[in-house]
mmCIF file as gemmi writes it, N, C-alpha and C atoms, coordinates in Angstrom:
data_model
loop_
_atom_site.group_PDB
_atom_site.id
_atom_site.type_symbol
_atom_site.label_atom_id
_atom_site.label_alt_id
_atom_site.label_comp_id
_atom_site.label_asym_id
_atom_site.label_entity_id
_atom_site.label_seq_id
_atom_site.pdbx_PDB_ins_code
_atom_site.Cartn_x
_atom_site.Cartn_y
_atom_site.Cartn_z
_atom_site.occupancy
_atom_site.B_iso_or_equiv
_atom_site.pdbx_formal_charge
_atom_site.auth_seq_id
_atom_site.auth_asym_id
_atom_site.pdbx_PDB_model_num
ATOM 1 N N . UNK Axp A 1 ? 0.861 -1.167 0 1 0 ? 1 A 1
ATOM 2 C CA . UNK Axp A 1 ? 0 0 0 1 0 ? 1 A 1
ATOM 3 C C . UNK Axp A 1 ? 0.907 1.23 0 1 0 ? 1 A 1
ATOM 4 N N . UNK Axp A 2 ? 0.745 2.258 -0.619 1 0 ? 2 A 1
ATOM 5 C CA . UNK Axp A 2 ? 1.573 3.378 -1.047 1 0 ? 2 A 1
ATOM 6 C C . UNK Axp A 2 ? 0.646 4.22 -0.153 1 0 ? 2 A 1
ATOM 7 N N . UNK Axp A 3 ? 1.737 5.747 0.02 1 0 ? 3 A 1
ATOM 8 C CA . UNK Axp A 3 ? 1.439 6.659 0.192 1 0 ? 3 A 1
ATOM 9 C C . UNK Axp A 3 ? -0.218 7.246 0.124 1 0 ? 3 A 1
ATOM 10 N N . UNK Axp A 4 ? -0.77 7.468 -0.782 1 0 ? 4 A 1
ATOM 11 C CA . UNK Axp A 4 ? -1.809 7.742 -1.541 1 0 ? 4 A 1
ATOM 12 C C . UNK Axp A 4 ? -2.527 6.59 -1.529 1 0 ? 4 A 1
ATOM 13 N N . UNK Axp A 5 ? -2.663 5.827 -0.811 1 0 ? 5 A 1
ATOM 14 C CA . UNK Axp A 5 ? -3.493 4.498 -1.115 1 0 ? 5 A 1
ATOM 15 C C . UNK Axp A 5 ? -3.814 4.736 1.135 1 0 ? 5 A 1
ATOM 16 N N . UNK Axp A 6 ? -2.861 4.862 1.799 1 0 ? 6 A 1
ATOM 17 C CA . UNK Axp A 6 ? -2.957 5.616 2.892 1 0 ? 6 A 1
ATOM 18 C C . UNK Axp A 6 ? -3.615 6.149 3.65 1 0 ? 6 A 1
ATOM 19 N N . UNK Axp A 7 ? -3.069 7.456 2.551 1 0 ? 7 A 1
ATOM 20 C CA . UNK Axp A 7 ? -3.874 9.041 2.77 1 0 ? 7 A 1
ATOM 21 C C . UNK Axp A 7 ? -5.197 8.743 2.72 1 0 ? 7 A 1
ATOM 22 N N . UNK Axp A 8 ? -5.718 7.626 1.857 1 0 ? 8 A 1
ATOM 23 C CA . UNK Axp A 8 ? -7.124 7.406 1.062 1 0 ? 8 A 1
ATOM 24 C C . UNK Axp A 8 ? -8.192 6.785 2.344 1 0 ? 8 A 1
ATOM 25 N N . UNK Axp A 9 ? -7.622 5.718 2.664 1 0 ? 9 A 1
ATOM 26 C CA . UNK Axp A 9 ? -8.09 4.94 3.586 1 0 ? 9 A 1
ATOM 27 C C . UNK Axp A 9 ? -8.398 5.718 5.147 1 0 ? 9 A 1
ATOM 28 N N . UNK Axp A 10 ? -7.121 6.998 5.384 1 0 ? 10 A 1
ATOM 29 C CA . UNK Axp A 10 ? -7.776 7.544 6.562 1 0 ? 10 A 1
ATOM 30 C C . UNK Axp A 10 ? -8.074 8.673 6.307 1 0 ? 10 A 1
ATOM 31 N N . UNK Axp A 11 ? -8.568 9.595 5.229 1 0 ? 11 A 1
ATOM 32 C CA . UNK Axp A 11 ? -9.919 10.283 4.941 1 0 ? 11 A 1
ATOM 33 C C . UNK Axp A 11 ? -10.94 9.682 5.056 1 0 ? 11 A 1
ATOM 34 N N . UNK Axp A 12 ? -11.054 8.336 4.24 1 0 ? 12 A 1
ATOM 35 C CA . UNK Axp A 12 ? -12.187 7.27 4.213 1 0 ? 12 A 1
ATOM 36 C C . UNK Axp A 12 ? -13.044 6.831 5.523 1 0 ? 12 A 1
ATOM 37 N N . UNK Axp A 13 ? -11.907 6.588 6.341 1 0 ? 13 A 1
ATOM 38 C CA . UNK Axp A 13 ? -12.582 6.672 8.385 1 0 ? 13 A 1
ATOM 39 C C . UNK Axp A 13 ? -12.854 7.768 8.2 1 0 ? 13 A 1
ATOM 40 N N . UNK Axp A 14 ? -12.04 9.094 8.137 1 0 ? 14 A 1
ATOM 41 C CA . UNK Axp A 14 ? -12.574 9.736 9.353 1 0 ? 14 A 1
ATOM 42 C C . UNK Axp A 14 ? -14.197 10.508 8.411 1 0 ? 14 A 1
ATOM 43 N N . UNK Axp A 15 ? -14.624 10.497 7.502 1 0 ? 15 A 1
ATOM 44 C CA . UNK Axp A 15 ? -15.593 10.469 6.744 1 0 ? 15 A 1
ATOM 45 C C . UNK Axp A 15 ? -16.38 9.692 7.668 1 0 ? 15 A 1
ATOM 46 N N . UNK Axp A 16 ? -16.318 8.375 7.528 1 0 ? 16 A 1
ATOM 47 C CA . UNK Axp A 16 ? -17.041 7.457 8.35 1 0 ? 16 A 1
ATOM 48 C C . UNK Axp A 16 ? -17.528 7.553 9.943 1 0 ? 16 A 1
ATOM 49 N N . UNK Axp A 17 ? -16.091 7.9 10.415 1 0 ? 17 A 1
ATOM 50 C CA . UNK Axp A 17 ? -16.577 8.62 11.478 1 0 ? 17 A 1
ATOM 51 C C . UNK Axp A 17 ? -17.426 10.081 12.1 1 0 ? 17 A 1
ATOM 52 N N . UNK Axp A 18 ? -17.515 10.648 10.619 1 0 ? 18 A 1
ATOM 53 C CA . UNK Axp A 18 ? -18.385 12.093 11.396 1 0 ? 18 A 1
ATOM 54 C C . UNK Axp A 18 ? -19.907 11.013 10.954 1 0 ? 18 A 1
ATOM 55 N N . UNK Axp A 19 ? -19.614 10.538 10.11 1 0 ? 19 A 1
ATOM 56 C CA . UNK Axp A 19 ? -21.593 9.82 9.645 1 0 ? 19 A 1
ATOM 57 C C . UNK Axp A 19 ? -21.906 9.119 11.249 1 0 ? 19 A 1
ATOM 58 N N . UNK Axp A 20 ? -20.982 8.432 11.773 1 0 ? 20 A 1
ATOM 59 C CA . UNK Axp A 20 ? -21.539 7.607 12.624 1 0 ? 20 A 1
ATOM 60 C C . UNK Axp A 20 ? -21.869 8.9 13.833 1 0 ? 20 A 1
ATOM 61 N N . UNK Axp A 21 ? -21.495 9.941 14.129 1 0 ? 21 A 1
ATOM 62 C CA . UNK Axp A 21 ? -21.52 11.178 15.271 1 0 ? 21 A 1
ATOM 63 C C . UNK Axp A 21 ? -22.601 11.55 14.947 1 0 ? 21 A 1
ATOM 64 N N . UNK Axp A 22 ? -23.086 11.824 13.693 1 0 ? 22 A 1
ATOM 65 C CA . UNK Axp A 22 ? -24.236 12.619 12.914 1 0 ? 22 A 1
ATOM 66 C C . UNK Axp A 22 ? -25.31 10.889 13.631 1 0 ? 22 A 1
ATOM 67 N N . UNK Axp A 23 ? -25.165 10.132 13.353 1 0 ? 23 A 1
ATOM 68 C CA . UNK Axp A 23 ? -26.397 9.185 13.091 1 0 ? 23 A 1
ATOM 69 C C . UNK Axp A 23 ? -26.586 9.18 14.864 1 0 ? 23 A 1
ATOM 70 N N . UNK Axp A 24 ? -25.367 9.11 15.287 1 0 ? 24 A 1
ATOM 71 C CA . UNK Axp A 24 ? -25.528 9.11 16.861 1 0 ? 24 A 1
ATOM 72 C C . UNK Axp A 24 ? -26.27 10.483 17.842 1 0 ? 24 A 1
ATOM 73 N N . UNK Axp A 25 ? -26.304 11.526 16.858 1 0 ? 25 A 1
ATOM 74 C CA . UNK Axp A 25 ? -27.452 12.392 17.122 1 0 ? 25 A 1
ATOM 75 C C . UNK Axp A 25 ? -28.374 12.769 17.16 1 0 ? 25 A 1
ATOM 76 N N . UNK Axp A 26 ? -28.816 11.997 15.86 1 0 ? 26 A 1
ATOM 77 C CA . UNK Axp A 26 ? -30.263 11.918 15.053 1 0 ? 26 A 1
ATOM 78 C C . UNK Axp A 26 ? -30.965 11.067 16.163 1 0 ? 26 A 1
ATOM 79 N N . UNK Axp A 27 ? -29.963 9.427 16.383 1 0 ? 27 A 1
ATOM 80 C CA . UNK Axp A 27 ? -30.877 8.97 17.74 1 0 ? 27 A 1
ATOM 81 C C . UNK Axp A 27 ? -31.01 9.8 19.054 1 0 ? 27 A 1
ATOM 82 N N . UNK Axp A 28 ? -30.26 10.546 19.422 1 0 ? 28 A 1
ATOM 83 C CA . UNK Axp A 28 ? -30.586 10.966 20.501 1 0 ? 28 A 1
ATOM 84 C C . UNK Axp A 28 ? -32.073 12.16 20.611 1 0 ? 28 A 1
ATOM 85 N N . UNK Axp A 29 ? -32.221 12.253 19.344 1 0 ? 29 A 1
ATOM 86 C CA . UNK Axp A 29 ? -32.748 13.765 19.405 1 0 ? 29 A 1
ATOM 87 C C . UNK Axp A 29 ? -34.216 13.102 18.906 1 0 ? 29 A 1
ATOM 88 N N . UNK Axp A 30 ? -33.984 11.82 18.184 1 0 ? 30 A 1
ATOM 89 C CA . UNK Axp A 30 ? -35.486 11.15 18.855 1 0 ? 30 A 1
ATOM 90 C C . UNK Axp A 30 ? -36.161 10.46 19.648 1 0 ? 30 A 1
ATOM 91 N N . UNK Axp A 31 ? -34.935 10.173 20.467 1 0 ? 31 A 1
ATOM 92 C CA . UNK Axp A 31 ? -35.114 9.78 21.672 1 0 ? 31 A 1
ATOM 93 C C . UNK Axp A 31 ? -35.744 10.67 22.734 1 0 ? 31 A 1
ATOM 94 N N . UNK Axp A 32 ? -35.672 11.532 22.751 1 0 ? 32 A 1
ATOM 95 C CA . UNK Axp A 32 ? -35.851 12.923 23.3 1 0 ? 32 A 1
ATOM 96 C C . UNK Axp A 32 ? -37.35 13.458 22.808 1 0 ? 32 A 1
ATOM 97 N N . UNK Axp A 33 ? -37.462 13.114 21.879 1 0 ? 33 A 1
ATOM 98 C CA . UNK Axp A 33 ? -38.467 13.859 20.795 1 0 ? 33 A 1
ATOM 99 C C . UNK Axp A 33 ? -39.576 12.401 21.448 1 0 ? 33 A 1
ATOM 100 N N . UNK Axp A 34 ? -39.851 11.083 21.645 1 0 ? 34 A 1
ATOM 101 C CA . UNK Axp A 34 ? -40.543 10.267 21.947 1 0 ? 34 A 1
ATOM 102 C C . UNK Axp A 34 ? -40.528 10.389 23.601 1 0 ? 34 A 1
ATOM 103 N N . UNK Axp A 35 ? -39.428 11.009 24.211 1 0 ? 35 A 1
ATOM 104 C CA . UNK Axp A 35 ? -39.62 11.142 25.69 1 0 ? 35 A 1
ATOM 105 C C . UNK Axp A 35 ? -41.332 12.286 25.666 1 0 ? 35 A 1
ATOM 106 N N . UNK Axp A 36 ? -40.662 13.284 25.33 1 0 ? 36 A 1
ATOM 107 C CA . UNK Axp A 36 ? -41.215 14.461 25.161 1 0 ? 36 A 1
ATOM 108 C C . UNK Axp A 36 ? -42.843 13.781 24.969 1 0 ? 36 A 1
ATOM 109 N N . UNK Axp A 37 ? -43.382 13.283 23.599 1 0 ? 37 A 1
ATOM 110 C CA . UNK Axp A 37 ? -44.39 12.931 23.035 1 0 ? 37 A 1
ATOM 111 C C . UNK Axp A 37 ? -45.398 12.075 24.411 1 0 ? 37 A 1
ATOM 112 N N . UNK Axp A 38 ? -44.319 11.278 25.141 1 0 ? 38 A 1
ATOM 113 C CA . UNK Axp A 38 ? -45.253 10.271 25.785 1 0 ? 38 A 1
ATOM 114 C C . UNK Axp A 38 ? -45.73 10.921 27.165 1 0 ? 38 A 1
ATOM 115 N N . UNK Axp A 39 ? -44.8 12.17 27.403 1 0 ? 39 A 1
ATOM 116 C CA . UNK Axp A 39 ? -45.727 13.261 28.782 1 0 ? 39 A 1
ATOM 117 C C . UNK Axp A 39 ? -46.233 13.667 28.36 1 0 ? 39 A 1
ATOM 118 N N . UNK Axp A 40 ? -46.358 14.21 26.944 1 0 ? 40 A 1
ATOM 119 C CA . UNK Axp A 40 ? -47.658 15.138 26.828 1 0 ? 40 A 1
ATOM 120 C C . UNK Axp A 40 ? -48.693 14.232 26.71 1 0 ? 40 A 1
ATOM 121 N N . UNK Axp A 41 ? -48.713 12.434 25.767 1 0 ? 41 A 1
ATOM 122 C CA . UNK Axp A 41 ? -50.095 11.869 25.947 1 0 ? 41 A 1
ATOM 123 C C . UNK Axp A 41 ? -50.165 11.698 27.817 1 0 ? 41 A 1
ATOM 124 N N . UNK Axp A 42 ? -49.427 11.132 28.911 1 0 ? 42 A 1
ATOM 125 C CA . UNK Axp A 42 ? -49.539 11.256 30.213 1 0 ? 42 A 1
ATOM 126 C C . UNK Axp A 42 ? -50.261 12.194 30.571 1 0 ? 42 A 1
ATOM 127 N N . UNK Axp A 43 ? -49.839 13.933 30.345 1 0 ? 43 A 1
ATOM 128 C CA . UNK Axp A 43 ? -50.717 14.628 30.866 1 0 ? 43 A 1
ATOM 129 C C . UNK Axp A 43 ? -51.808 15.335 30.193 1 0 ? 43 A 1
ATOM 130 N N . UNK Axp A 44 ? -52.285 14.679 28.98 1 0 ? 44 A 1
ATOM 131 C CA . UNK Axp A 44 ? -53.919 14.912 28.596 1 0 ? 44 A 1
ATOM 132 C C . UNK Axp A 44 ? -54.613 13.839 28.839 1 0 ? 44 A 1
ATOM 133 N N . UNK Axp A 45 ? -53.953 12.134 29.326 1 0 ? 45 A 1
ATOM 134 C CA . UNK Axp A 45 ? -54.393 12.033 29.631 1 0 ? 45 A 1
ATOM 135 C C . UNK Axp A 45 ? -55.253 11.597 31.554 1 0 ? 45 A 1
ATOM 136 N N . UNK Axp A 46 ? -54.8 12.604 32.004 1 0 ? 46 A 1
ATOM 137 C CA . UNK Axp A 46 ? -54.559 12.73 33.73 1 0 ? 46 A 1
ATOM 138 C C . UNK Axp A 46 ? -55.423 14.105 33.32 1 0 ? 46 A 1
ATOM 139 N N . UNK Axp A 47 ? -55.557 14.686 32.082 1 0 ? 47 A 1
ATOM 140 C CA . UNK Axp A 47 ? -56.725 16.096 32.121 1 0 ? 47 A 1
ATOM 141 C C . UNK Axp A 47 ? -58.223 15.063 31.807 1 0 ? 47 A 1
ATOM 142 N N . UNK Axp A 48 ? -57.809 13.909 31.26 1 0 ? 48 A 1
ATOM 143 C CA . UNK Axp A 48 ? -59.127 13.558 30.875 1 0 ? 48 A 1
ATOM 144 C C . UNK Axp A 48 ? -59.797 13.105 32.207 1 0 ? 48 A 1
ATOM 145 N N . UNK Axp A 49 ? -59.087 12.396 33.065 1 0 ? 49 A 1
ATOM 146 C CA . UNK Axp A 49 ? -60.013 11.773 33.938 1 0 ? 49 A 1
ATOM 147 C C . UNK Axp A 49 ? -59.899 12.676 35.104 1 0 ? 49 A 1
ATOM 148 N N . UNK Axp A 50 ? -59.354 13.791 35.016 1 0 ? 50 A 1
ATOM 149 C CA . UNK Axp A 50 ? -59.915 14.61 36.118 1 0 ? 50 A 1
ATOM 150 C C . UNK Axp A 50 ? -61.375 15.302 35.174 1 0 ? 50 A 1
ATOM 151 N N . UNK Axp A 51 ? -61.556 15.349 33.932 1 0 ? 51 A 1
ATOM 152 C CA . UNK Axp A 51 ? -63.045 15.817 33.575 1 0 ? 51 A 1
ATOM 153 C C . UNK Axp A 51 ? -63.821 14.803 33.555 1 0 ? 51 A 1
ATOM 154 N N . UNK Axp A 52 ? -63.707 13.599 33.959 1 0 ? 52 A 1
ATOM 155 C CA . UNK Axp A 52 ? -64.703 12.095 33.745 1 0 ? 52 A 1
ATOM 156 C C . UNK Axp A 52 ? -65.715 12.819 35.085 1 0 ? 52 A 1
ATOM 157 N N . UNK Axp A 53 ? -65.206 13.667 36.165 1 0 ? 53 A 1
ATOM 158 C CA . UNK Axp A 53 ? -66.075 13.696 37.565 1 0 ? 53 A 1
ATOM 159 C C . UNK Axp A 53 ? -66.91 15 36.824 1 0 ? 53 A 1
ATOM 160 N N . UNK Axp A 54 ? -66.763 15.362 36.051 1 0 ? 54 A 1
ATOM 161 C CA . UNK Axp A 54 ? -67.612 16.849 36.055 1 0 ? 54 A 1
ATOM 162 C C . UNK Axp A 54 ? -69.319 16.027 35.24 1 0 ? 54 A 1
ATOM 163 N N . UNK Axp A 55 ? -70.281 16.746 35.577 1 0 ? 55 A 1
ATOM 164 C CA . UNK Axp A 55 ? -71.628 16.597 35.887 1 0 ? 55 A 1
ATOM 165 C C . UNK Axp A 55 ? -72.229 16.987 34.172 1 0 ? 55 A 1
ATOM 166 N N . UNK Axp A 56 ? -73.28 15.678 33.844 1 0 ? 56 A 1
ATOM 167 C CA . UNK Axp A 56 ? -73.072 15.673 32.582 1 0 ? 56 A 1
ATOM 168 C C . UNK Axp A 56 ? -74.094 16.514 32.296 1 0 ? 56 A 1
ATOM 169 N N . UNK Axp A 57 ? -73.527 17.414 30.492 1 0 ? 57 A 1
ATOM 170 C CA . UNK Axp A 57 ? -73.88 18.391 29.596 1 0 ? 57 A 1
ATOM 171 C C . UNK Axp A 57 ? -73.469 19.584 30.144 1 0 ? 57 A 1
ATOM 172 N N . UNK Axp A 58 ? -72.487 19.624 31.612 1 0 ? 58 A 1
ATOM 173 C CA . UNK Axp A 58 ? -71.826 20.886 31.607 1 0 ? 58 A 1
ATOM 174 C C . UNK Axp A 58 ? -70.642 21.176 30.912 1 0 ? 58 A 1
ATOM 175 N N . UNK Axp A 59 ? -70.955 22.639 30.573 1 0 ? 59 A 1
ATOM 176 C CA . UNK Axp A 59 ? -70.433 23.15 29.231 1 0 ? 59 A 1
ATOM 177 C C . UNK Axp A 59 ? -71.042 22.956 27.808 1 0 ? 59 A 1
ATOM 178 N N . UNK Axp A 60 ? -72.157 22.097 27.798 1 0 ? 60 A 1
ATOM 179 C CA . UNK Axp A 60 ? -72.153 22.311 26.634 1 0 ? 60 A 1
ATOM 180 C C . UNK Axp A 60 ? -73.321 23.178 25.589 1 0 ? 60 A 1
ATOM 181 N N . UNK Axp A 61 ? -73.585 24.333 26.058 1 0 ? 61 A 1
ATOM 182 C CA . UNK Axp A 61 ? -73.921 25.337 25.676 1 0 ? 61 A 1
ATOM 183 C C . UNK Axp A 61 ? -72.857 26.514 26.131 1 0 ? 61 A 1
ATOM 184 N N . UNK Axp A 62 ? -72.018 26.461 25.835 1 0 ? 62 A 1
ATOM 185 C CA . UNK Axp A 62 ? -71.014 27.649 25.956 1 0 ? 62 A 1
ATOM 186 C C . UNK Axp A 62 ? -70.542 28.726 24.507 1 0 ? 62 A 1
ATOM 187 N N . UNK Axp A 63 ? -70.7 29.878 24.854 1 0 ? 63 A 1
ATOM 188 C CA . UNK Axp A 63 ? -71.183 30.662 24.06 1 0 ? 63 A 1
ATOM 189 C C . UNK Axp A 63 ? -68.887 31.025 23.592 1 0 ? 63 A 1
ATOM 190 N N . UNK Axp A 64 ? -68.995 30.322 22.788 1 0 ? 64 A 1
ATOM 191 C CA . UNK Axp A 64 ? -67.321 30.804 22.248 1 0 ? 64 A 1
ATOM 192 C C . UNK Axp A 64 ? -67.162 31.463 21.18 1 0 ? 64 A 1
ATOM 193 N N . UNK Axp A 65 ? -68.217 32.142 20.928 1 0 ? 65 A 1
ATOM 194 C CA . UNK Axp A 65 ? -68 33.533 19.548 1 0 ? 65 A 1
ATOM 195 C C . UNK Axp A 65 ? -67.372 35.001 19.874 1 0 ? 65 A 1
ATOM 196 N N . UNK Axp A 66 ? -67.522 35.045 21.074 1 0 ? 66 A 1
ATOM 197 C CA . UNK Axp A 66 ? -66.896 36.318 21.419 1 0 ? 66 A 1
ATOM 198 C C . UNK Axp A 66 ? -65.712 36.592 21.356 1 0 ? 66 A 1
């Protein structure tokens, strides 16, 4: 292996290595992004069953044009 045959092979890593940093971010940041997603279904739904006690057809003539 020559000079230039070398040089080739460790551009070739370190290429390889920014893809694998990049891919290793992408997971983190949907990892994060599915953390995120599963408190917000948690806390609509902890809003729903605190409205299961409210007394039925209240609210539902509420005047929301104003």
């Amino acid at each position: 292996m020559g000079v230039a045959g070398l040089a080739h092979a460790i551009v070739s890593s370190q290429g390889g290595l920014k893809q694998l940093q990049l891919a290793a971010s992408f997971e983190r940041m949907n990892a994060d992004q599915g953390a995120a997603i599963a408190k917000l279904v948690d806390s609509a739904q902890a809003s729903l069953k605190s409205l299961a006690n409210v007394g039925a057809g209240l609210g539902g003539k509420v005047n929301v044009s104003a």
